[in-house]
Structure formats: structure tokens, C-alpha cells
PDB file of N, CA, C and O in Angstrom:
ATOM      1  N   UNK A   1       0.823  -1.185   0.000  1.00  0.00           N
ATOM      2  CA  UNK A   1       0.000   0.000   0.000  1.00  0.00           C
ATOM      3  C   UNK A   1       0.871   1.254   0.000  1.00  0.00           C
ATOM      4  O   UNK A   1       0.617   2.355  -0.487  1.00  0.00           O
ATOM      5  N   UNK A   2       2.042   0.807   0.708  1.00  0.00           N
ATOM      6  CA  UNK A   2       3.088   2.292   0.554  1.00  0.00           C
ATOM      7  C   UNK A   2       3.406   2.501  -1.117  1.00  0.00           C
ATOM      8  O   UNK A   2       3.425   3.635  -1.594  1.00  0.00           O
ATOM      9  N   UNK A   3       3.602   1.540  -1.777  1.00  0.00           N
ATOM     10  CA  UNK A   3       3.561   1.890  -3.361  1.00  0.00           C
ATOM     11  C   UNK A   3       2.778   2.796  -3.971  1.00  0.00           C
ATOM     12  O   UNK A   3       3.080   3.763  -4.671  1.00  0.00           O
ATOM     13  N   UNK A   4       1.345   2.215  -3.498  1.00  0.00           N
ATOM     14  CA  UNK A   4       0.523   2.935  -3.973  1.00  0.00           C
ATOM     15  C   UNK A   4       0.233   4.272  -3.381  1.00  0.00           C
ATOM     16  O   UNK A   4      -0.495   5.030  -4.022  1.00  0.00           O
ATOM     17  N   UNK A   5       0.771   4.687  -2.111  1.00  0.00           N
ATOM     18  CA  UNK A   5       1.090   5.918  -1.736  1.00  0.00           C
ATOM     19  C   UNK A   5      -0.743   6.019  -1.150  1.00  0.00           C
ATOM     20  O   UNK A   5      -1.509   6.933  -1.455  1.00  0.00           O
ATOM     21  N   UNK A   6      -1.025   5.039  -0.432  1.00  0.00           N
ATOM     22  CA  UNK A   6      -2.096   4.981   0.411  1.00  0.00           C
ATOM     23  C   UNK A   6      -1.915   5.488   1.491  1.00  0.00           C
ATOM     24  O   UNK A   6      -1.053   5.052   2.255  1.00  0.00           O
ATOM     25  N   UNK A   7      -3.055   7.008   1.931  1.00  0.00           N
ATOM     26  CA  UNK A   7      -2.522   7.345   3.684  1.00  0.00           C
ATOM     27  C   UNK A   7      -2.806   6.036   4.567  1.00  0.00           C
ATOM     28  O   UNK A   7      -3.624   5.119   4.492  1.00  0.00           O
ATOM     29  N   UNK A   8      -1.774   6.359   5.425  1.00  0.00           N
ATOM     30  CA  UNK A   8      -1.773   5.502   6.592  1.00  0.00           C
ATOM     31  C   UNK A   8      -2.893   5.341   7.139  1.00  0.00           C
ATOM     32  O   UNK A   8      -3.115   4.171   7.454  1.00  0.00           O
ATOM     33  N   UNK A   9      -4.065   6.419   7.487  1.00  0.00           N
ATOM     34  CA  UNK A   9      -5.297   5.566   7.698  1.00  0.00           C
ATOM     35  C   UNK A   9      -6.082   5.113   7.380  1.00  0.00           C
ATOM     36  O   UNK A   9      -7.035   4.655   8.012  1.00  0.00           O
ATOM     37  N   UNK A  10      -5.744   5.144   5.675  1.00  0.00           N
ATOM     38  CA  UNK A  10      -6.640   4.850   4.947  1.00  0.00           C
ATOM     39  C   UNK A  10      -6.476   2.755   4.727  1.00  0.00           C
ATOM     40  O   UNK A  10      -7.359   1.904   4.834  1.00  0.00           O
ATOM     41  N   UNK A  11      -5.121   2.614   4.433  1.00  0.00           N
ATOM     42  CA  UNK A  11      -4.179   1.436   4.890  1.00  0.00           C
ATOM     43  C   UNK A  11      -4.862   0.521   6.223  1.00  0.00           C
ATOM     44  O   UNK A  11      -5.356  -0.603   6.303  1.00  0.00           O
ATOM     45  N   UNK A  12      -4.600   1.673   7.240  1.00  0.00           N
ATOM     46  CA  UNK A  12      -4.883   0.322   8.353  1.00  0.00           C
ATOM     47  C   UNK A  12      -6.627   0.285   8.183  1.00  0.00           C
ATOM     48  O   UNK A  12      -7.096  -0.826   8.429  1.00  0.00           O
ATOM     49  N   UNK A  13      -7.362   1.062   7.901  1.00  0.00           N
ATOM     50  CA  UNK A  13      -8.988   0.657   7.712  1.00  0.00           C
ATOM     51  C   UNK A  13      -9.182  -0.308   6.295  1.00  0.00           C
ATOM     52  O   UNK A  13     -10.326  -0.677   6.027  1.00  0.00           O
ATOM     53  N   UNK A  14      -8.388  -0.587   5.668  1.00  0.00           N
ATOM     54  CA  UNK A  14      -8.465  -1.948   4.463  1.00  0.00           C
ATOM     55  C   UNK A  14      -8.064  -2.951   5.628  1.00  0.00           C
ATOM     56  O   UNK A  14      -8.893  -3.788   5.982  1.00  0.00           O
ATOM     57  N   UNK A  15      -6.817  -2.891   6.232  1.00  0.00           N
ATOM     58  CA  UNK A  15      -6.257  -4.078   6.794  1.00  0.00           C
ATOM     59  C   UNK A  15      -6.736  -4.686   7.884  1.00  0.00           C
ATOM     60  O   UNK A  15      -6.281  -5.706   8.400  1.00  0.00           O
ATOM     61  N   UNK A  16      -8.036  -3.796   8.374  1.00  0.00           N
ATOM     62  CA  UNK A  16      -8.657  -4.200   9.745  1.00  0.00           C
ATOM     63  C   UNK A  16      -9.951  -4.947   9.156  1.00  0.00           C
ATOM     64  O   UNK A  16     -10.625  -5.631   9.927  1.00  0.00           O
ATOM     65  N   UNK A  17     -10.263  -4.846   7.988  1.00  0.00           N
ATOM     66  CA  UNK A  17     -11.497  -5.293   6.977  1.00  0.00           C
ATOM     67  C   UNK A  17     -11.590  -6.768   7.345  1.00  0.00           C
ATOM     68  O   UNK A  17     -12.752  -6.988   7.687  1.00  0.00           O
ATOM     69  N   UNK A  18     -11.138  -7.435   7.387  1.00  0.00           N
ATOM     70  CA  UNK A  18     -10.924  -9.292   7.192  1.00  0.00           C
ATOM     71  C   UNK A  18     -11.478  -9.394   8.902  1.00  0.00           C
ATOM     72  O   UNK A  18     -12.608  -9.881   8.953  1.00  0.00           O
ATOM     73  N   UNK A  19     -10.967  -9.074  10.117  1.00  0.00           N
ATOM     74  CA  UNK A  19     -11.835  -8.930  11.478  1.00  0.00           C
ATOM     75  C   UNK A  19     -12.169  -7.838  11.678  1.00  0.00           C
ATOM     76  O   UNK A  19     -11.898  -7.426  12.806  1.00  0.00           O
ATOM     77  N   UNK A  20     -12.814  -6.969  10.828  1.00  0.00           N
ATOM     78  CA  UNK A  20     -13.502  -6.206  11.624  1.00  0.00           C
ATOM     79  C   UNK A  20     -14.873  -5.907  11.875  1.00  0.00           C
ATOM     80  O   UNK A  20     -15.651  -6.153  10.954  1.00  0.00           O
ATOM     81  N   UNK A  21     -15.288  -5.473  12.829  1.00  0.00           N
ATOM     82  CA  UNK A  21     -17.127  -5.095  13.387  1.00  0.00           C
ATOM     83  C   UNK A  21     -17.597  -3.736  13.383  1.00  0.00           C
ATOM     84  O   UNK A  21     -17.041  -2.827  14.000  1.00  0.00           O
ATOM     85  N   UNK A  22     -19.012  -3.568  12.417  1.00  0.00           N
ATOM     86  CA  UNK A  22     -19.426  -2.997  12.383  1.00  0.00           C
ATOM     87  C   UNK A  22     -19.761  -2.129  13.818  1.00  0.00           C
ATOM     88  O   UNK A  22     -20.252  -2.697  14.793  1.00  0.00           O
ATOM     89  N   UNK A  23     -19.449  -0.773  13.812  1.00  0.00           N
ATOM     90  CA  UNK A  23     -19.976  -0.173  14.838  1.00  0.00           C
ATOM     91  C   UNK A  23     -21.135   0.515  14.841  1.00  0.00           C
ATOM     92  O   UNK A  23     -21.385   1.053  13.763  1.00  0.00           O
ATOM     93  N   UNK A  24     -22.231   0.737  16.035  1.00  0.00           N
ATOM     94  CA  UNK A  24     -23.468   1.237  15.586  1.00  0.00           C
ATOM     95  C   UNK A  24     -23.195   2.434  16.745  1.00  0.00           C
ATOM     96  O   UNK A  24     -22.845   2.424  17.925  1.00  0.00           O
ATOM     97  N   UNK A  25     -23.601   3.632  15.603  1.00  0.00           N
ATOM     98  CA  UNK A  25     -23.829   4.029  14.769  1.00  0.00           C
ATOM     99  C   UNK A  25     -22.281   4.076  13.663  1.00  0.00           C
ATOM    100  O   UNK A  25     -21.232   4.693  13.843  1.00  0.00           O
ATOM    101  N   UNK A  26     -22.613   3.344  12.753  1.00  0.00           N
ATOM    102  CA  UNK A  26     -21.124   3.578  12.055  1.00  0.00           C
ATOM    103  C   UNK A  26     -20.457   4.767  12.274  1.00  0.00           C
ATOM    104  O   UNK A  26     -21.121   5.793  12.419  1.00  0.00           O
ATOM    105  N   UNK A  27     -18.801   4.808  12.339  1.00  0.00           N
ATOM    106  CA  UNK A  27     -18.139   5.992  12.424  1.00  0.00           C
ATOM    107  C   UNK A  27     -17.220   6.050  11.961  1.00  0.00           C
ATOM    108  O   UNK A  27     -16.561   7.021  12.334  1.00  0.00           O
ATOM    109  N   UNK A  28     -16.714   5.368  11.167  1.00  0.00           N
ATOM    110  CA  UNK A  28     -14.909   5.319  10.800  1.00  0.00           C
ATOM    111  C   UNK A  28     -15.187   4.946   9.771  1.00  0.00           C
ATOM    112  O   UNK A  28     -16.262   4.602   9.279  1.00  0.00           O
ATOM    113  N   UNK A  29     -13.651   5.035   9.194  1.00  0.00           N
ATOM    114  CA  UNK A  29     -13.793   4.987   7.668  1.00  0.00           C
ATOM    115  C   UNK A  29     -14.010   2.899   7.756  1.00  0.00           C
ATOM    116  O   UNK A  29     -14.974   2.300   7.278  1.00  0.00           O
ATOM    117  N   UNK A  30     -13.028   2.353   8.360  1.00  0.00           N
ATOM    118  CA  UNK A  30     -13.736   0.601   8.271  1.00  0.00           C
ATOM    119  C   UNK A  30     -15.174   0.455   8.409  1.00  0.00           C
ATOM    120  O   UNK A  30     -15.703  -0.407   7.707  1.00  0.00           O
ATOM    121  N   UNK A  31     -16.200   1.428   9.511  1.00  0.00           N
ATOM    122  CA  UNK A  31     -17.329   1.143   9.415  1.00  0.00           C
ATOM    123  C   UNK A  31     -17.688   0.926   7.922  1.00  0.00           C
ATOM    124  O   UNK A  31     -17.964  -0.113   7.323  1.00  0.00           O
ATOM    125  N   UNK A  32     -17.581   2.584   7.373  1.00  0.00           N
ATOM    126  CA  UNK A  32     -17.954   2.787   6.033  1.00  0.00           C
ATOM    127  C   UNK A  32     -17.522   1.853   4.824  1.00  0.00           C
ATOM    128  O   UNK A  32     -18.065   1.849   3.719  1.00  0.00           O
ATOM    129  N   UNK A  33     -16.234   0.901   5.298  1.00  0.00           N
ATOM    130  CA  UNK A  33     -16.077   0.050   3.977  1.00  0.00           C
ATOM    131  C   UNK A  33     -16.891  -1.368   4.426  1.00  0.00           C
ATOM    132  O   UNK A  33     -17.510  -2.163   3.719  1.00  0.00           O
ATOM    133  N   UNK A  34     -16.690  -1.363   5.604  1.00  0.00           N
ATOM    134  CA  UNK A  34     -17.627  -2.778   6.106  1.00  0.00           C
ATOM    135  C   UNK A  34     -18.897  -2.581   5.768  1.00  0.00           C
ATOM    136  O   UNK A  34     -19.460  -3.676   5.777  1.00  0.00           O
ATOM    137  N   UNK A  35     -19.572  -1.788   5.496  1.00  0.00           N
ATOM    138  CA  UNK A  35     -21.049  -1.379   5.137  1.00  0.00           C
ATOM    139  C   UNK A  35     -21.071  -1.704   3.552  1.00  0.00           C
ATOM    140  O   UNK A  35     -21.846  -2.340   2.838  1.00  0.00           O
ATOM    141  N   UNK A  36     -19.814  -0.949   3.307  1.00  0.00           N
ATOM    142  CA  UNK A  36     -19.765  -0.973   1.434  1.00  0.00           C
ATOM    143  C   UNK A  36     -19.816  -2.103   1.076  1.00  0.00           C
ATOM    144  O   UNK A  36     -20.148  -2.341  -0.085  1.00  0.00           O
ATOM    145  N   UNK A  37     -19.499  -3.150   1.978  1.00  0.00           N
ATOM    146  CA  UNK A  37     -19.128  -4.824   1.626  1.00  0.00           C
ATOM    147  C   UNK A  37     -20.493  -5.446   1.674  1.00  0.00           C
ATOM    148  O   UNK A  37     -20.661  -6.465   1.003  1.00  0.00           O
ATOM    149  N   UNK A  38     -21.304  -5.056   2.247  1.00  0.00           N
ATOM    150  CA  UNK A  38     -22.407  -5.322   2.524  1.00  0.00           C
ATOM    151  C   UNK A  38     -23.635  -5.319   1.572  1.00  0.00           C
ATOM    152  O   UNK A  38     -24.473  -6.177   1.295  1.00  0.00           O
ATOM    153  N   UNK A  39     -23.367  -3.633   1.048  1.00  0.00           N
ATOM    154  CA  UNK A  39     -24.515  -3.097   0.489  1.00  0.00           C
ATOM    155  C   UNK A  39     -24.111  -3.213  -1.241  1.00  0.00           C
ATOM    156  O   UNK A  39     -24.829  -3.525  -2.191  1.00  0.00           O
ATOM    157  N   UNK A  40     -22.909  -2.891  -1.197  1.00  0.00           N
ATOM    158  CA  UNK A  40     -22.343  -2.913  -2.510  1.00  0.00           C
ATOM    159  C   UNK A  40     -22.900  -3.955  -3.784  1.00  0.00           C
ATOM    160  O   UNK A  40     -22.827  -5.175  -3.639  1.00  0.00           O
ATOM    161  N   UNK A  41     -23.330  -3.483  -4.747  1.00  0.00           N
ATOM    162  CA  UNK A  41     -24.041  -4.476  -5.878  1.00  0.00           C
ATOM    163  C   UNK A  41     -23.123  -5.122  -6.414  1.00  0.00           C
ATOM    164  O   UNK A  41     -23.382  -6.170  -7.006  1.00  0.00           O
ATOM    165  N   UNK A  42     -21.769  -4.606  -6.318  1.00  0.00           N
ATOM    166  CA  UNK A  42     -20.475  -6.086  -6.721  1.00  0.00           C
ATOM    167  C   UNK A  42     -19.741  -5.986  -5.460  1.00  0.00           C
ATOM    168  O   UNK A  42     -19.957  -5.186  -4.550  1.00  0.00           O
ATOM    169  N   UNK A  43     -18.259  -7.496  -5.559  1.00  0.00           N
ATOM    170  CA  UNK A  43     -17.987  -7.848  -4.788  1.00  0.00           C
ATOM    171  C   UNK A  43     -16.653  -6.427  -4.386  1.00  0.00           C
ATOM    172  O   UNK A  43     -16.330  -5.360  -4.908  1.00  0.00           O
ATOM    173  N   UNK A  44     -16.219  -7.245  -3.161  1.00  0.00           N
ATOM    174  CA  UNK A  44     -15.068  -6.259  -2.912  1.00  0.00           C
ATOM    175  C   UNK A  44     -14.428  -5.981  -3.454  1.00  0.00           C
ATOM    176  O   UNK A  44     -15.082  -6.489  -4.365  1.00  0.00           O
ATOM    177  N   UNK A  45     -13.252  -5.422  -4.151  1.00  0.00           N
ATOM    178  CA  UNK A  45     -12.121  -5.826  -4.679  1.00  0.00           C
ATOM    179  C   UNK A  45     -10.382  -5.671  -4.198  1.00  0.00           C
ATOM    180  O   UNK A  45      -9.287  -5.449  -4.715  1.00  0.00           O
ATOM    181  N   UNK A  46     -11.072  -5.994  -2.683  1.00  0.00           N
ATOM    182  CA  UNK A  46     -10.126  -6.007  -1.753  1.00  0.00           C
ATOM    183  C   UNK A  46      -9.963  -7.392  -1.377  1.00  0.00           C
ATOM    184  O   UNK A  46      -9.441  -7.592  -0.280  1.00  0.00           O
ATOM    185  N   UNK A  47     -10.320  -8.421  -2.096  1.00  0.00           N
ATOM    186  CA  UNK A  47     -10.574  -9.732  -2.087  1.00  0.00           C
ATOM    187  C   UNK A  47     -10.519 -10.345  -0.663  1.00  0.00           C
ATOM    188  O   UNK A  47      -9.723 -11.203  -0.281  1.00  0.00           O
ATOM    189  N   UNK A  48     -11.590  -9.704   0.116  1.00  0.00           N
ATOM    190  CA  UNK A  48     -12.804  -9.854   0.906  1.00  0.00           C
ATOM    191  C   UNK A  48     -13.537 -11.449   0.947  1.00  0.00           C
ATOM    192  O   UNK A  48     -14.562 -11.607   0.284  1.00  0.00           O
ATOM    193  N   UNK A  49     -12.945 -12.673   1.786  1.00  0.00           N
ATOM    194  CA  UNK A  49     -13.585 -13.400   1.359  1.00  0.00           C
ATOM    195  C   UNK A  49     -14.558 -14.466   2.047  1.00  0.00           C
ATOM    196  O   UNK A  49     -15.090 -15.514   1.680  1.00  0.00           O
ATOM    197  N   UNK A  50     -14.539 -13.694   3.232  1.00  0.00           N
ATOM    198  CA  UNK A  50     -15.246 -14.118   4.726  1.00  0.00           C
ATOM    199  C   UNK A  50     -16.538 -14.084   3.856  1.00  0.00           C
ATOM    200  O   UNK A  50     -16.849 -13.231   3.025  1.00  0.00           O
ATOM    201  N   UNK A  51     -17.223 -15.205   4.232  1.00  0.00           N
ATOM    202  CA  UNK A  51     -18.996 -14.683   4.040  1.00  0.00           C
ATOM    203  C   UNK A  51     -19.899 -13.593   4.750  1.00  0.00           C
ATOM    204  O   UNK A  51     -20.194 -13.769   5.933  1.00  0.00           O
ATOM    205  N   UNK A  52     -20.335 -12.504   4.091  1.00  0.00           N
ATOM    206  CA  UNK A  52     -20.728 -11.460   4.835  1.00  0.00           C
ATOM    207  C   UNK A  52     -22.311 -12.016   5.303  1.00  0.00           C
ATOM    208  O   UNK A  52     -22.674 -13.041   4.725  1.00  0.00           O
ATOM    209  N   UNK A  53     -23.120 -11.507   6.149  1.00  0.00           N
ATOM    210  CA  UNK A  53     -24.058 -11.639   6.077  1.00  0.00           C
ATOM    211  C   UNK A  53     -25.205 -11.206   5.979  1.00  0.00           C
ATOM    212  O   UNK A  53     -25.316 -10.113   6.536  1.00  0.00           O
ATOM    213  N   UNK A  54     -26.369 -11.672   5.391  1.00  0.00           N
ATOM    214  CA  UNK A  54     -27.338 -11.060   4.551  1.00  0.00           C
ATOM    215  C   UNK A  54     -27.758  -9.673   5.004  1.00  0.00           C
ATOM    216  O   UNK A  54     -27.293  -9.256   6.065  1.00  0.00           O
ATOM    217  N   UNK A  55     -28.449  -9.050   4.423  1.00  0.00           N
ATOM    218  CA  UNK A  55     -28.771  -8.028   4.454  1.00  0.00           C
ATOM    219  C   UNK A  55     -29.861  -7.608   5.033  1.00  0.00           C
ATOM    220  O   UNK A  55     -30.203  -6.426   5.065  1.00  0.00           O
ATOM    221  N   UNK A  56     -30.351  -8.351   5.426  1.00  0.00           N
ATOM    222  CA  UNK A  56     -31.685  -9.057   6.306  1.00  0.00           C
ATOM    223  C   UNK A  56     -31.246  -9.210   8.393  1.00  0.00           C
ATOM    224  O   UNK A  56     -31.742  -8.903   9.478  1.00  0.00           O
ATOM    225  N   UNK A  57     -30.038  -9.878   7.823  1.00  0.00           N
ATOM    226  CA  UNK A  57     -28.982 -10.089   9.446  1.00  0.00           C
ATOM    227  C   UNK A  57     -28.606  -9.305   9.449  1.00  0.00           C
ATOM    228  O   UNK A  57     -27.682  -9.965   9.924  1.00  0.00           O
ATOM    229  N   UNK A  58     -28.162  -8.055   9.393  1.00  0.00           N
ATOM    230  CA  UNK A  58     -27.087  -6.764   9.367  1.00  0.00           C
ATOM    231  C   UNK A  58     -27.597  -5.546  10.562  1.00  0.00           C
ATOM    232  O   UNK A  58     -28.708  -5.029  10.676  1.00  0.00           O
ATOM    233  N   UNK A  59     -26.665  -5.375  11.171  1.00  0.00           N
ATOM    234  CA  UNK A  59     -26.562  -4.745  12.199  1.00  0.00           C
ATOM    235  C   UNK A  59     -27.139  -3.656  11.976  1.00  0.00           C
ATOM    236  O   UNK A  59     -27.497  -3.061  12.993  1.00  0.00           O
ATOM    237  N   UNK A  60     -27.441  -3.004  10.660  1.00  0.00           N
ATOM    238  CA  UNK A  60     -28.312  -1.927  10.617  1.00  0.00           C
ATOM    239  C   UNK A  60     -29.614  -2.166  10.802  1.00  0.00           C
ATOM    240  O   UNK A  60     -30.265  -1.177  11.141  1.00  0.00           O
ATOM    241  N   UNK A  61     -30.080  -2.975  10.708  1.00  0.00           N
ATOM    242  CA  UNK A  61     -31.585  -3.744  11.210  1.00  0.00           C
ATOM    243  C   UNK A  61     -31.651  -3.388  12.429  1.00  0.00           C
ATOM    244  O   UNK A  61     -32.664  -4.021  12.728  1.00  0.00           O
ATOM    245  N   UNK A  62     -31.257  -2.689  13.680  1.00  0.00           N
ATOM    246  CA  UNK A  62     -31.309  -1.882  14.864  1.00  0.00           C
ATOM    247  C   UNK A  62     -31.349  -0.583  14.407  1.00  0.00           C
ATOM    248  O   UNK A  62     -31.783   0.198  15.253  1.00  0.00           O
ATOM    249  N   UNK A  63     -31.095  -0.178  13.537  1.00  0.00           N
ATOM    250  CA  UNK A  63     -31.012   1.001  13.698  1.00  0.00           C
ATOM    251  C   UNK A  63     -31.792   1.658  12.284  1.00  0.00           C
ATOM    252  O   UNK A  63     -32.220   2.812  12.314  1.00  0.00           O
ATOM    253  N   UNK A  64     -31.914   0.862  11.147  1.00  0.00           N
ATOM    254  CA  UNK A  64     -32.818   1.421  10.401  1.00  0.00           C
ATOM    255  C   UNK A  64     -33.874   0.523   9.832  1.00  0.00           C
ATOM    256  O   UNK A  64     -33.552  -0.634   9.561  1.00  0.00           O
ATOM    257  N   UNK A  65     -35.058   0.917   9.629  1.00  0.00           N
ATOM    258  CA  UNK A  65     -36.363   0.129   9.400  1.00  0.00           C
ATOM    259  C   UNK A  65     -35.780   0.019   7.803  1.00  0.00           C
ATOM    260  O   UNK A  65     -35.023   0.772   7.189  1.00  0.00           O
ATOM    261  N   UNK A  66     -36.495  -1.311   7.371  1.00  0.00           N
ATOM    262  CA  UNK A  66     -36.052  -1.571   5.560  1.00  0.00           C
ATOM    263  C   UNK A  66     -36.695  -0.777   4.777  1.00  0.00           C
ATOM    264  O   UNK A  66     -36.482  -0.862   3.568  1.00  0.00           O
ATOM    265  N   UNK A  67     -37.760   0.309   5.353  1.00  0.00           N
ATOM    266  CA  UNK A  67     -38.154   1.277   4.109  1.00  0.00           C
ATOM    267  C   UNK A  67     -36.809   2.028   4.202  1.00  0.00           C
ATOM    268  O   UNK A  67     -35.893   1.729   3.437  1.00  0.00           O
ATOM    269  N   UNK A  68     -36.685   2.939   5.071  1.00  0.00           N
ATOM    270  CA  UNK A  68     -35.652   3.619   5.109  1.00  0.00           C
ATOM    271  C   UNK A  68     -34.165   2.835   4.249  1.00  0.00           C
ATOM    272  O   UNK A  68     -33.933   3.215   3.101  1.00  0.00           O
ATOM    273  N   UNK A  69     -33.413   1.963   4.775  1.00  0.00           N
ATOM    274  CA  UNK A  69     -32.663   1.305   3.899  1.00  0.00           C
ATOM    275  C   UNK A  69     -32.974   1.530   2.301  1.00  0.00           C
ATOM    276  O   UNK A  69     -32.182   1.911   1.439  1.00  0.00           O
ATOM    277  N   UNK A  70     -34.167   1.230   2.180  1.00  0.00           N
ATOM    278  CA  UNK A  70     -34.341   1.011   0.395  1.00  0.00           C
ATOM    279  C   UNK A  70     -34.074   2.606   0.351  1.00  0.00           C
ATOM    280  O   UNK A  70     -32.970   2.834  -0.145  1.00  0.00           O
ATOM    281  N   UNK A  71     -34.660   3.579   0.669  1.00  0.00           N
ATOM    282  CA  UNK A  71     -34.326   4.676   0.176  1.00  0.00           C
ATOM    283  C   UNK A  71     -33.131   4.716  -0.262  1.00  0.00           C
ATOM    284  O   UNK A  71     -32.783   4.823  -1.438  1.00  0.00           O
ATOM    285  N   UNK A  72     -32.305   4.610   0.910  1.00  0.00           N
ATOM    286  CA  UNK A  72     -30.891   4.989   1.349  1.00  0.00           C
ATOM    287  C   UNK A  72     -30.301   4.162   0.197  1.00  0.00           C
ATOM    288  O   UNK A  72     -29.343   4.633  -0.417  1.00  0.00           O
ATOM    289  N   UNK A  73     -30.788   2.998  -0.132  1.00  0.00           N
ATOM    290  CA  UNK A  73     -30.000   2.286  -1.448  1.00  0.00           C
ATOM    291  C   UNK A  73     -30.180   2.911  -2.891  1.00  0.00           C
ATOM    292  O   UNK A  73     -29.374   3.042  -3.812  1.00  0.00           O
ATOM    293  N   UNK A  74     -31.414   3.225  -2.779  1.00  0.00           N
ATOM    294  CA  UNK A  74     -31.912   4.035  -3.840  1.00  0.00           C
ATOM    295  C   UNK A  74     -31.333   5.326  -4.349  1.00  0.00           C
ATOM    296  O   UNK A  74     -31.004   5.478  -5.526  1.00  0.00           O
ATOM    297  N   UNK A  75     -31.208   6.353  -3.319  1.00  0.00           N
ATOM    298  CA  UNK A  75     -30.710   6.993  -3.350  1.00  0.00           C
ATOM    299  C   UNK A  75     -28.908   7.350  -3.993  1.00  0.00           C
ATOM    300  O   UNK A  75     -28.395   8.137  -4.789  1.00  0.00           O
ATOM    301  N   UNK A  76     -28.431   6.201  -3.052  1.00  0.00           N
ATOM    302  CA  UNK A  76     -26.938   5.656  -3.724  1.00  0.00           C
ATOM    303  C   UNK A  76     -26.331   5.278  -4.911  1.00  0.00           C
ATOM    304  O   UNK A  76     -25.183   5.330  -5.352  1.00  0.00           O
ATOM    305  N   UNK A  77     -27.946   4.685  -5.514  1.00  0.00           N
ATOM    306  CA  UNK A  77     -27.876   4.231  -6.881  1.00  0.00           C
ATOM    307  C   UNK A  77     -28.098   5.175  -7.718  1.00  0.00           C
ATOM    308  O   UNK A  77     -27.555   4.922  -8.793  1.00  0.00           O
ATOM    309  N   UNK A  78     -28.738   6.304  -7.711  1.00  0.00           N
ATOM    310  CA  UNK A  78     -29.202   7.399  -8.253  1.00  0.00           C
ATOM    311  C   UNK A  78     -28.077   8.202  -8.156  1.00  0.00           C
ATOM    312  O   UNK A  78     -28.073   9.051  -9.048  1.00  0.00           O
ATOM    313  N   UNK A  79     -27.283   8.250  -7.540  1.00  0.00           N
ATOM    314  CA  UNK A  79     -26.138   9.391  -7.338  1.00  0.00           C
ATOM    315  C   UNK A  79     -24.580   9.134  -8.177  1.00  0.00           C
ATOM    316  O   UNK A  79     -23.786   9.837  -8.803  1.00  0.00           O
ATOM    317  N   UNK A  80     -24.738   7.134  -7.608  1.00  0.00           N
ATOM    318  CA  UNK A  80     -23.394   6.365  -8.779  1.00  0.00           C
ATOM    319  C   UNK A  80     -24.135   6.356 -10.222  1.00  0.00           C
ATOM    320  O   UNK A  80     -23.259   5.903 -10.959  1.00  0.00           O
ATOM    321  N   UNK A  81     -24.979   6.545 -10.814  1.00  0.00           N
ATOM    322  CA  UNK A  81     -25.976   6.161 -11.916  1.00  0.00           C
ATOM    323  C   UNK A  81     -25.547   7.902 -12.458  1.00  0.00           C
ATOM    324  O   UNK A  81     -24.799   7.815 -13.431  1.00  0.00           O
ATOM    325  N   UNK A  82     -25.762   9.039 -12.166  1.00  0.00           N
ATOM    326  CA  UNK A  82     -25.610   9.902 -12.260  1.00  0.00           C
ATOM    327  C   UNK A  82     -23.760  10.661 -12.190  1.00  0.00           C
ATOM    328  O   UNK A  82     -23.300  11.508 -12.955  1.00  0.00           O
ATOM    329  N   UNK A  83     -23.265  10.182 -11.362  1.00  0.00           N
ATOM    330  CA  UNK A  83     -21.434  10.161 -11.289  1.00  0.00           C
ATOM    331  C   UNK A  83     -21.203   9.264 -12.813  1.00  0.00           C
ATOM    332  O   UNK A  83     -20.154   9.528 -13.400  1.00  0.00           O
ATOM    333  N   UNK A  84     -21.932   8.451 -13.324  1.00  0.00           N
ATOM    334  CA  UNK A  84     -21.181   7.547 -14.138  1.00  0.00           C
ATOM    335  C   UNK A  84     -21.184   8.027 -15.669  1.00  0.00           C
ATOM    336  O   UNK A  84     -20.274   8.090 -16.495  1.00  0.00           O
ATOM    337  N   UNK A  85     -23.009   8.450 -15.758  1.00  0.00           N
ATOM    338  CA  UNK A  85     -23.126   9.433 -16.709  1.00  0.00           C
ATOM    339  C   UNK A  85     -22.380  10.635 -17.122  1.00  0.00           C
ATOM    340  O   UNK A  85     -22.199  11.043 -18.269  1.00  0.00           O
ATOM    341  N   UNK A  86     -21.910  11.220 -15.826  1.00  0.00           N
ATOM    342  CA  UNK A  86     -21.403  12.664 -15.690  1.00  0.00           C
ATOM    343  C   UNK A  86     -19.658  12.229 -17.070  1.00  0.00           C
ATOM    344  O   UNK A  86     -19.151  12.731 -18.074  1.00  0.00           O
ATOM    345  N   UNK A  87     -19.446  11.100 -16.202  1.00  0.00           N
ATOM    346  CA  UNK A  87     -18.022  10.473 -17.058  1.00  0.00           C
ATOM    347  C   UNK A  87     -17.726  10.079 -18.565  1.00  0.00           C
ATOM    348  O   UNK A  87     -16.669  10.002 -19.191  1.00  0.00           O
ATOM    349  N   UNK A  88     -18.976   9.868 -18.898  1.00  0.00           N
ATOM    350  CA  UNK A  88     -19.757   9.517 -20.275  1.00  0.00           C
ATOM    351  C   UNK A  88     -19.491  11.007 -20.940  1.00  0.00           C
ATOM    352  O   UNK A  88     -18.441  10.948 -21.580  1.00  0.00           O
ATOM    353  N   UNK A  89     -20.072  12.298 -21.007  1.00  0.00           N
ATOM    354  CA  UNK A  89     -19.681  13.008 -21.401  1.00  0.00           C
ATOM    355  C   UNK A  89     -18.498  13.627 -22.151  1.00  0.00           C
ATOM    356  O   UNK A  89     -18.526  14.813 -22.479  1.00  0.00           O
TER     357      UNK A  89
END
């Protein structure tokens, strides 16, 4: 990762990925990639290869009802759907 001239905290939040736990309310950047692993419509490509679990089991199920979620996915998709177009140009 020093090759690639990755900050250091960006480094140890990939390398904590393989054991690490979601915190509620997420807060760190590992929350945010452990979530990405989760929600993400492809796989990692941090070759991630623990079985995650469903999306149904997920620790956000305390903390957000599945309408809300769908938004929140929806929303995500509408924004990468729109970033991707922007690139198309």
C-alpha cells in the first residue's frame, strides 16, 4: 500500500477489513467500507472473502427500518448512476 502511496489511515482501515465489526452508529472509515461490503451491488475488490451476512442479518436492522434502507439504497444508486453518466460526457 506504501507503493501505492495509500494514507496511513486509509491502509490500516483496508487491513482491519478481514476482522472487523461494524460499529453502531457507524463511524470510521472501516465502518464505512464494512457497510460498502455489505450493500455494494459487486464484490469487494479487496478480495474480501469471509462470508458477509445477509442483508436481512445486518446490524443496521437496529437502527434502520427496511423502508428507510431502500431509500438509502436508492438513493446511492441514483447518485453512482448519475457520477457515471457525468463520465460519459
Amino acid at each position: 500500500m506504501k507503493k501505492l502511496a495509500i494514507p496511513q489511515p486509509v491502509a490500516e482501515a483496508i487491513g482491519a477489513l478481514r476482522d472487523g465489526w461494524l460499529n453502531m452508529p457507524p463511524s470510521s472509515l472501516l465502518d464505512t467500507l464494512l457497510m460498502a461490503n455489505l450493500f455494494a451491488p459487486v464484490d469487494s475488490p479487496l478480495g474480501i472473502k469471509e462470508p458477509l451476512p445477509s442483508r436481512s442479518e445486518s446490524a443496521l436492522d437496529f437502527v434502520l427500518d427496511e423502508e428507510t434502507l431502500q431509500d438509502i439504497l436508492r438513493e446511492a444508486d441514483r447518485t453512482a448512476r448519475s457520477m457515471g453518466e457525468a463520465l460519459l460526457v
